[in-house]
C-alpha positions as CSV (number, residue, x, y, z in Angstrom):
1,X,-19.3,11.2,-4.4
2,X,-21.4,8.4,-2.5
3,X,-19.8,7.0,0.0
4,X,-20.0,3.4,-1.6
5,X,-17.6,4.9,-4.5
6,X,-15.4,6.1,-2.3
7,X,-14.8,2.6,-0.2
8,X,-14.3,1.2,-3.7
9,X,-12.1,3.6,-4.8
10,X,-10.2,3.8,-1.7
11,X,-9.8,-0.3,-2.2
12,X,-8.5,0.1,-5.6
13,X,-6.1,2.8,-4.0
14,X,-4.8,0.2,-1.4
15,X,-4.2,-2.6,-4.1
16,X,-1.9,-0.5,-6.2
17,X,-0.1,1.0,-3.6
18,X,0.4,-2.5,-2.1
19,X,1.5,-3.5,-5.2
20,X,3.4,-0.6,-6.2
21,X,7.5,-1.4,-4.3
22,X,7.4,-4.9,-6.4
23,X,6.5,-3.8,-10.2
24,X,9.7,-1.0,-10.0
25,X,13.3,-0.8,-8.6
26,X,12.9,3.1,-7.8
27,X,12.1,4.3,-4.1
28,X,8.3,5.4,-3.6
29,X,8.4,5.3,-7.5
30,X,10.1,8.6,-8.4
31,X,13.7,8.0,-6.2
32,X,16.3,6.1,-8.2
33,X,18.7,4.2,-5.9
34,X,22.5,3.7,-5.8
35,X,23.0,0.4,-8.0
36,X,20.1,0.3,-9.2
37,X,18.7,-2.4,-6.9
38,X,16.1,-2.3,-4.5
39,X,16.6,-5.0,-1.9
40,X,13.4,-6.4,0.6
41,X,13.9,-4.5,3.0
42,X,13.8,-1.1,1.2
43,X,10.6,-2.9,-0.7
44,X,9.1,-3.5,3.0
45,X,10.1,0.2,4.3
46,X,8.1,1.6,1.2
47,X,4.9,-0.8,1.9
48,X,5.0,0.8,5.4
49,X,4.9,3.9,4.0
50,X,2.3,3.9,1.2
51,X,0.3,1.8,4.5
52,X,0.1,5.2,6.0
53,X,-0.2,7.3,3.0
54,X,-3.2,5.1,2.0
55,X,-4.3,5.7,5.7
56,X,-4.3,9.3,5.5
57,X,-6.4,8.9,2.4
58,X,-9.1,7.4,4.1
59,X,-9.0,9.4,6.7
60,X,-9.3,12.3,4.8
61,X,-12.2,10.4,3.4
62,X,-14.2,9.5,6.5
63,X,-13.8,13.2,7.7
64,X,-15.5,15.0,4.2
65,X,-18.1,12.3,5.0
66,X,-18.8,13.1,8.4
67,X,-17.0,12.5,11.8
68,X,-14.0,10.4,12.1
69,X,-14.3,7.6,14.5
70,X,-12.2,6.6,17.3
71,X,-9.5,3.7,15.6
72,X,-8.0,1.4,18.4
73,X,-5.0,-1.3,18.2
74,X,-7.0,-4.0,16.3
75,X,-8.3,-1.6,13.6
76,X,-4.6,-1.2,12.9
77,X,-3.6,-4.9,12.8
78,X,-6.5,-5.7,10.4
79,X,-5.9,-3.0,8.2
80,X,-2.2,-3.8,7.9
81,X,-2.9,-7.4,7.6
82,X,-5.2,-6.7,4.7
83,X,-2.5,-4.5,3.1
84,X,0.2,-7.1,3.5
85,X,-2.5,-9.0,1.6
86,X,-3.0,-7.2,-1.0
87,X,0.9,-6.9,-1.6
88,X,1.1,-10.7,-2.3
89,X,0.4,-10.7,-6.3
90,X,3.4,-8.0,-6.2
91,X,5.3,-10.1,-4.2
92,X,4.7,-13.4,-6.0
93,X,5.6,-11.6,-9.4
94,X,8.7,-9.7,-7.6
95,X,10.4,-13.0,-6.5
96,X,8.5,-16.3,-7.9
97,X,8.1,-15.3,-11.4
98,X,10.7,-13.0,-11.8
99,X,13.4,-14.9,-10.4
100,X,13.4,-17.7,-13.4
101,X,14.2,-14.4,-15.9
């Protein structure tokens, strides 16, 4: 696999899992919870998680590619900035456009 497919694919990765605590009321997708309701903060929790999940990928990623570089604070705000980022169309249809139905 080149390594420009792989940034792509590991992109498209990052948007669904963003995505993925706002389009279902299960845990990590396979967990039901008690009630039936999954509030913000579990919804937040689970982002953090698929965060470092995605992470891992692309770790795993940059090692079969060659040697893994040295990752300081900053590399870990922008990453989980952009993540948060790529969350928002989940978000916005979570609680803007689901809340009228």
């Amino acid at each position: 696999m080149s390594q420009s497919l792989s940034i792509w694919l590991l992109i498209l990765l990052a948007l669904v899992a963003a995505n993925l605590p706002f389009v279902n009321q299960r845990l990590l997708s396979v967990f039901r919870l008690p009630g039936g309701h999954k509030s913000l903060g579990w919804r937040l929790g689970e982002l953090i998680v698929l965060y470092f999940i995605v992470g891992g990928v692309g770790m795993w990623m940059e090692q079969r590619a060659g040697q893994l570089a040295p990752q300081g604070w900053e590399f870990f705000a922008v990453t989980g900035t952009l993540f948060v980022t790529l969350a928002f169309p989940g978000f916005v249809y979570r609680y803007l456009v689901m809340r009228g139905r």
